[in-house]
C-alpha positions in Angstrom: -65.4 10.3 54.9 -65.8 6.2 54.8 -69.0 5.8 56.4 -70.7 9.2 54.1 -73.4 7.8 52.0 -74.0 9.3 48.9 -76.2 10.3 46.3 -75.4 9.0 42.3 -77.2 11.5 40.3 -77.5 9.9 36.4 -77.2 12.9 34.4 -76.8 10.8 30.9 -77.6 7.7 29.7 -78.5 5.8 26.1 -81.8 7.0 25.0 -83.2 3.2 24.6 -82.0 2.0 27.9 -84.1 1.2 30.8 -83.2 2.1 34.5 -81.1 -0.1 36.2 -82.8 -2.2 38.8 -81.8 -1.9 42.8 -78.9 -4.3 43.2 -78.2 -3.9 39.6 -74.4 -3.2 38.5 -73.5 -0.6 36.4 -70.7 1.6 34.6 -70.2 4.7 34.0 -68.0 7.7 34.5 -67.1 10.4 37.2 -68.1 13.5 35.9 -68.2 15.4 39.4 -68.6 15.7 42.9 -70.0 17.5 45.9 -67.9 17.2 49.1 -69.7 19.0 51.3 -73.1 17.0 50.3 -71.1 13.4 49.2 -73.0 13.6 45.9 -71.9 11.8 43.0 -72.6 13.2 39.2 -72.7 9.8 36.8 -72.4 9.2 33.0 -73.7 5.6 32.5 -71.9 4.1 29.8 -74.0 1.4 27.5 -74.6 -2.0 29.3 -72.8 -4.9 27.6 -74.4 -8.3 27.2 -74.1 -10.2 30.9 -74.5 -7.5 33.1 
């Protein structure tokens, strides 16, 4: 579905972090998705200096 929109739900992420910030880039990994709703299950990884 190309034109879906979907939902990324941040299930983990380092205690000490803060939220990323709309437009902010992040990384992380796959853990799991929902086809029928287009929902994506995210494990942020640890943000390294410059992003």
């Amino acid at each position: 579905m190309p034109d879906a929109i979907g939902l990324a739900e941040i299930i983990s992420m380092p205690r000490e972090a803060a939220l990323p910030q709309p437009g902010e880039q992040v990384r992380g990994e796959v853990l799991g998705h929902g086809d029928h709703n287009c929902q994506v299950r995210i494990k942020l990884e640890e943000r390294e200096e410059g992003m």
